[in-house]
N, C-alpha and C positions, 0 to 999 in steps of 0.2 A: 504493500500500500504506500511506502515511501519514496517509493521510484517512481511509484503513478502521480504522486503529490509534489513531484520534483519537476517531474515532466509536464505536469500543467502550467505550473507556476511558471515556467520559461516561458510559457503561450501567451501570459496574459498581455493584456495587449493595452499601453498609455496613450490617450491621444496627445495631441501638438496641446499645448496653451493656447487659451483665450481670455479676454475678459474684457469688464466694462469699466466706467469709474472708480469702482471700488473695490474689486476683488479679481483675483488671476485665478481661469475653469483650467481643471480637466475632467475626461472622463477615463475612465478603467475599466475595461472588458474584462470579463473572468470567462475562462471556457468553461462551455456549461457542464460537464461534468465533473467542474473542482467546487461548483456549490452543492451538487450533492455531497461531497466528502467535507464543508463546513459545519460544524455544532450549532445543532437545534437551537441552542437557544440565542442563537446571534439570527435569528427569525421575527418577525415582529408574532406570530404564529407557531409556536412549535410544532402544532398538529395538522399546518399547513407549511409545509417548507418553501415559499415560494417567493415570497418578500423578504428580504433584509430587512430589518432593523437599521436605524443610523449607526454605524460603528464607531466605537472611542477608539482614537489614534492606535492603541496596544492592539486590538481585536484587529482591523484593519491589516496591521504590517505583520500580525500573527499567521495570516492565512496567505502572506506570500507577498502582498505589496507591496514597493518600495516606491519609498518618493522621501523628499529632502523637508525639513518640518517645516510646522507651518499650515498643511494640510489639513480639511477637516471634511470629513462624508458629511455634507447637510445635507441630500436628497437620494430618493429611491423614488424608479419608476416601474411602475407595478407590471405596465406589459412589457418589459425587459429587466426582468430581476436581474438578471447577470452583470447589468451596467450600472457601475457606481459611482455619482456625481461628488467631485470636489470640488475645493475654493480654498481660496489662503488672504487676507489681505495684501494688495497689490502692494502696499511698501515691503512686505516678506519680501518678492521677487525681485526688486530691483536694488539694483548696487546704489551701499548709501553716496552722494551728489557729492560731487569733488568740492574738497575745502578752495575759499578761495584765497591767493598767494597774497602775503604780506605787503603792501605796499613800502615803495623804497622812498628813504627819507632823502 
């Protein structure tokens, strides 16, 4: 089962960045048979396994995500369970603004 869980987890698939004024998306593909091998109760249903739940950053990078912090699952969409919407604030992503040079006396 750890070579299956290895093997998936290389597939998942990050989109490009986007965003608007205020926050930097992505989204994250999972293939679909590494959410059947995720724990019931990271489900918002356990007795349906079909929805995600929002995950907290530990559960997320537990089931194989990697992305750089900052990151936070704020959305689930129900006819594509397997796709999990991020966001970060957009000052996360960008390099802090060059100081400016000392003026000469």
């Amino acid at each position: 089962m750890a070579n299956k869980w290895e093997e998936y987890i290389e597939k998942i698939h990050y989109s490009d960045r986007y965003s608007d004024d205020l926050y930097e998306y992505r989204h994250v593909i999972l293939p679909k048979p590494l959410m059947k091998m995720i724990p019931k109760s990271y489900f918002e249903d356990p007795t349906r396994p079909e929805v995600l739940r929002l995950l907290t950053d530990e559960e997320w990078r537990g089931i194989g995500i990697t992305q750089s912090l900052g990151w936070e699952h704020y959305e689930v969409h129900a006819p594509e369970p397997h796709v999990l919407l991020f966001r970060r604030p957009k000052a996360m992503g960008q390099p802090p603004a060059p100081k400016p040079l000392p003026k000469k006396k």
